[in-house]
C-alpha positions as CSV (number, residue, x, y, z in Angstrom):
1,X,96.4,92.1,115.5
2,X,92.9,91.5,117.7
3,X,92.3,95.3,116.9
4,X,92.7,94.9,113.5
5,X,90.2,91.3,113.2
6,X,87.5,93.4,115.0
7,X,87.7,96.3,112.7
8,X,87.7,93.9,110.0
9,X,84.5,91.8,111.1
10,X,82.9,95.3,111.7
11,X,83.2,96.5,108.3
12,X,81.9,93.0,107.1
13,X,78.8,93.7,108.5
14,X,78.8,96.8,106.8
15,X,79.0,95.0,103.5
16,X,75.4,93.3,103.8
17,X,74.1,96.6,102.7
18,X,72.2,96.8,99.9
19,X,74.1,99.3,97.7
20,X,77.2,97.5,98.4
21,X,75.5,94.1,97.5
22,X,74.1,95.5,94.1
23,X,78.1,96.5,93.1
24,X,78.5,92.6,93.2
25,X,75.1,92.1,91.4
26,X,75.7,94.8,88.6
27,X,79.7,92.9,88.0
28,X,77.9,89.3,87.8
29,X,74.8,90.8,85.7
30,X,77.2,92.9,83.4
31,X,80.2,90.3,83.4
32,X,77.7,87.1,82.3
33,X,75.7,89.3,79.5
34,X,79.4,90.2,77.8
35,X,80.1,86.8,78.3
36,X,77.2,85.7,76.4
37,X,77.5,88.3,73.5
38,X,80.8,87.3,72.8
39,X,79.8,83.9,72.9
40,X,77.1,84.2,70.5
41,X,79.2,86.2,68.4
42,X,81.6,83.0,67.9
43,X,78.7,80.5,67.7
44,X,76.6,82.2,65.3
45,X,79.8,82.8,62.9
46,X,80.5,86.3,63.2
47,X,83.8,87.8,61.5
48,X,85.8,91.0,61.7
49,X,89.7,91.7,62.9
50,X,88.6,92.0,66.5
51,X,87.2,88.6,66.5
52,X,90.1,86.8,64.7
53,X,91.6,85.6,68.1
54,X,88.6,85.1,69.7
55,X,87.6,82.8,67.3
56,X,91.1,80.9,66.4
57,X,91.4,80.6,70.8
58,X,87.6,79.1,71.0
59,X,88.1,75.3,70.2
60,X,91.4,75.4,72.7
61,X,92.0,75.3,76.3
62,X,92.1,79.3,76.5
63,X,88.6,79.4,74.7
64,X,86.8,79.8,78.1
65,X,89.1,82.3,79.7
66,X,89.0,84.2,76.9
67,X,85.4,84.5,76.3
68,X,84.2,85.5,80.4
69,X,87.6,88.0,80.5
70,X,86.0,90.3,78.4
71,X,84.4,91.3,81.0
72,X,87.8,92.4,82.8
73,X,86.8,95.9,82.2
74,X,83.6,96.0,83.8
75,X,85.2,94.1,86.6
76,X,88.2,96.4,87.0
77,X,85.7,99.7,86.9
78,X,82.9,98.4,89.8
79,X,85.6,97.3,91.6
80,X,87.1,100.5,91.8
81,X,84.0,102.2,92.6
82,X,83.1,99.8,95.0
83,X,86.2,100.3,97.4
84,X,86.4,104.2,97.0
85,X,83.0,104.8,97.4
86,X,82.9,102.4,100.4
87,X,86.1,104.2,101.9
88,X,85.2,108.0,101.2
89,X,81.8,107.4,102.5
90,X,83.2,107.5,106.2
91,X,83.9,110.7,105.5
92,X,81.1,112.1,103.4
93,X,78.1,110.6,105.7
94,X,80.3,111.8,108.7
95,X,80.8,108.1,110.4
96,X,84.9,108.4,110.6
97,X,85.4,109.8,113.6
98,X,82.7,107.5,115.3
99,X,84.4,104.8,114.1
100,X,87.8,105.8,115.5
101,X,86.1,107.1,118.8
102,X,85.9,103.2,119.0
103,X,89.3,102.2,117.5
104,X,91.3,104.9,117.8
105,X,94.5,103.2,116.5
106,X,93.8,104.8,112.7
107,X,96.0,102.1,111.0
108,X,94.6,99.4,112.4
109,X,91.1,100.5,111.4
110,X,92.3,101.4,108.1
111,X,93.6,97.9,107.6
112,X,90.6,96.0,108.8
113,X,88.7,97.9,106.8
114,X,90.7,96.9,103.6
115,X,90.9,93.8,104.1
116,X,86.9,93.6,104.3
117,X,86.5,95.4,101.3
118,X,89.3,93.2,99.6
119,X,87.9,90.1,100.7
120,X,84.7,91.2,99.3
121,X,85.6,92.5,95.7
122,X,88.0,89.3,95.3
123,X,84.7,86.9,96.3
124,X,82.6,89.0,94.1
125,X,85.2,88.7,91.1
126,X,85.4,84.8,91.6
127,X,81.6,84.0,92.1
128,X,81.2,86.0,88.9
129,X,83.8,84.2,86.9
130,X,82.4,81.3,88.1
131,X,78.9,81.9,87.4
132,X,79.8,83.4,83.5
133,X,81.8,80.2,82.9
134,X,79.3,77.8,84.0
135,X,76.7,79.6,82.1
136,X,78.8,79.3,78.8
137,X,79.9,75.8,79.8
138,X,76.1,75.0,79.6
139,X,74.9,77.1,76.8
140,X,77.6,75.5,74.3
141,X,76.8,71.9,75.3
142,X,73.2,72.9,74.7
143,X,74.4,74.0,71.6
144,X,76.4,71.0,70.7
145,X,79.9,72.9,70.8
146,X,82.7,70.5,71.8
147,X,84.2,71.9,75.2
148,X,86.4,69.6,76.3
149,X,90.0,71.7,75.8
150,X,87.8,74.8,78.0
151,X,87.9,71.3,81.2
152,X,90.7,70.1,80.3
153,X,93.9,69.9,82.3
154,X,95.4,72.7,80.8
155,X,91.9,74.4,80.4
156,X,92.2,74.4,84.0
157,X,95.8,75.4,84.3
158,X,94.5,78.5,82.0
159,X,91.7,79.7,84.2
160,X,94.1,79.1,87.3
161,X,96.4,81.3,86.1
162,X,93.7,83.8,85.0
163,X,92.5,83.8,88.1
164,X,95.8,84.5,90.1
165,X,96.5,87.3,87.6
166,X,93.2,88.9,88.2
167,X,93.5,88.4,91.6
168,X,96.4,90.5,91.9
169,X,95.5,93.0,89.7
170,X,92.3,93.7,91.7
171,X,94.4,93.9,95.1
172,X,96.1,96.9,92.8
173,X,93.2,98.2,91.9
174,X,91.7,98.4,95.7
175,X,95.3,99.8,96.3
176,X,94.5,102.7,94.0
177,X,91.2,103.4,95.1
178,X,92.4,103.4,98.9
179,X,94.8,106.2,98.5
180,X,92.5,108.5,96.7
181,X,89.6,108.4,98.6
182,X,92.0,108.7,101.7
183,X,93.3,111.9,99.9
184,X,90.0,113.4,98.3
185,X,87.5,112.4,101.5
186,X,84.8,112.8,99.1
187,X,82.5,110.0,97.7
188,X,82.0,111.9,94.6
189,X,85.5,113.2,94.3
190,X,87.2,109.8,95.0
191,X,85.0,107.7,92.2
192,X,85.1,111.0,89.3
193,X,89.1,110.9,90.2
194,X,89.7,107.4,90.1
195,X,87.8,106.2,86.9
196,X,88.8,109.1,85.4
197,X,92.7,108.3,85.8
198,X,91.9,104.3,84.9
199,X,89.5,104.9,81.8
200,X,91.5,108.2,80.1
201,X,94.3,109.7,81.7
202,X,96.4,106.9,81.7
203,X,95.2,106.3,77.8
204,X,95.8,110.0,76.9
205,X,99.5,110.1,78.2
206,X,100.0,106.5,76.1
207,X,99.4,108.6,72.8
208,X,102.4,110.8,73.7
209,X,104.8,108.9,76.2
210,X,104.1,105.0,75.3
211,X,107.2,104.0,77.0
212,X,106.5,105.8,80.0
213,X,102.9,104.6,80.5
214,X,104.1,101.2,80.3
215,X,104.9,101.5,84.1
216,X,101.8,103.6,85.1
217,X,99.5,101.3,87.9
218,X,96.8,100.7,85.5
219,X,98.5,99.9,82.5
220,X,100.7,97.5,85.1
221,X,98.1,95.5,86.8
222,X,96.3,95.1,83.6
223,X,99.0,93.7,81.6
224,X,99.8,91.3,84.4
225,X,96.4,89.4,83.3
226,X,97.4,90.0,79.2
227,X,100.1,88.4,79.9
228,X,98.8,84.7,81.2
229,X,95.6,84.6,78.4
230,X,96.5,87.3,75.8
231,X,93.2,87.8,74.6
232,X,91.7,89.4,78.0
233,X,94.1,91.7,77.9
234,X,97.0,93.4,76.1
235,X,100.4,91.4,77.4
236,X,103.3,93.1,79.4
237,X,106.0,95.1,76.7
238,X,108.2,94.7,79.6
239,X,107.6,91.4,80.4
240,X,105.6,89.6,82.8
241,X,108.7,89.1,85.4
242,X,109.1,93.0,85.0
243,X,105.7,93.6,85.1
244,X,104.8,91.4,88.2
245,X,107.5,93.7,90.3
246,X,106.1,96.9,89.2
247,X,102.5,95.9,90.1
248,X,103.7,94.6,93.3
249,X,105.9,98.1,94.2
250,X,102.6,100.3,93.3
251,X,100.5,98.1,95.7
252,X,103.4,98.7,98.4
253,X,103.8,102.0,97.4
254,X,99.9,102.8,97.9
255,X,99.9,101.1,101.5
256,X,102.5,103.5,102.3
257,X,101.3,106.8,101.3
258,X,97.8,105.6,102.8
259,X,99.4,104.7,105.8
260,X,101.5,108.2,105.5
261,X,98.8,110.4,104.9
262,X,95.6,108.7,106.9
263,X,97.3,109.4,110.9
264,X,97.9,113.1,110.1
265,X,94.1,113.9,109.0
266,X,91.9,116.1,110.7
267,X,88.7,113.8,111.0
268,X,85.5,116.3,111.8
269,X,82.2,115.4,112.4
């Protein structure tokens, strides 16, 4: 367990740099400007089918959640990037074997490593919800908009359960992008593969096998969120109970082909 706290204070270090700081930068920038479209959209009257919910949910306690979750997307995608990029990196740049010259128990470097770059897209997803709400929190009181369902008790029973969702379906996600950059070993490979499979595979097989895709990992750890606030995210055909399990079996089931796979790897400088 020591082995593992040192990895994972090593790789925290690791995280000050800047290209890793501007993933968090780029999801608060990207997240907050969605945010503030849809918001305006609302405000200023706008109409059409996609904003029928939007627009019914906006005076109630889920008007909030459901504004700053359109983000989810851009969320999902940097956070994707951001933990196989990190992880295939050692590889690419050449600093794997280094690192294990100094740990050389692989799983316990693999694990610190994780939880460093789990601990850092989670605090990046929270400040950036944070920041997007409080920014539409002030802009509609500027504006004169009632928002006292969004603080409300149940408001804030919403955004709790939003945020445990989300919280979970990131851990997926981080899951994912573990075991394909420990499979590919390429920076390039690992991100192409992984937003590839997230943003259109999935999708492509949904057209032909709906009831199949239903189960897939993106399709789960998205509908988890879809099912607490449905208008973030489409809800769970299974159900959320069913759903929940699933997600929770792919996370496992990524820790243990990662932990499989990573041991038996020829590392080379």
């Amino acid at each position: 367990m020591i082995s593992v706290i040192r990895a994972f204070l090593s790789e925290v270090l690791k995280l000050r740099r800047r290209s890793v700081l501007a993933g968090a930068v780029v999801m608060l920038a990207l997240s907050t400007f969605i945010a503030y479209l849809t918001f305006h959209q609302i405000a200023s009257g706008a109409t059409g089918k996609e904003m029928t919910g939007l627009i019914a949910a906006f005076d109630t306690p889920q008007g909030l959640v459901s504004i700053i979750g359109q983000a989810r997307s851009v969320i999902i995608a940097i956070a994707l990037v951001m933990v196989t990029a990190n992880l295939a990196a050692e590889w690419s740049q050449g600093t794997l074997r280094n690192l294990l010259v100094r740990e050389p128990r692989r799983l316990r470097w693999l694990a610190g490593k994780m939880l460093a770059l789990v601990l850092f897209v989670l605090l990046s997803m929270l400040l950036t919800l944070l920041i997007s709400g409080t920014f539409i929190l002030i802009l509609a009181q500027g504006q004169g908009i009632q928002t006292t369902p969004w603080t409300s008790a149940e408001g804030i029973r919403v955004f709790l359960a939003f945020v445990g969702n989300e919280v979970l379906c990131l851990i997926g996600v981080c899951a994912l992008g573990m075991v394909i950059a420990v499979l590919t070993r390429s920076v390039a490979a690992a991100v192409g593969i992984a937003l590839a499979y997230m943003l259109v595979v999935e999708g492509i097989i949904a057209v032909v096998l709906p009831q199949v895709t239903q189960w897939f990992p993106g399709r789960v750890f998205n509908t988890i969120v879809g099912a607490a606030v449905p208008l973030v995210g489409p809800t769970p055909p299974q159900g959320y109970p069913a759903a929940l399990a699933a997600a929770l079996l792919w996370i496992v089931g990524f820790v243990l082909a990662s932990a499989s796979v990573f041991p038996r790897q020829d590392v080379k400088a």
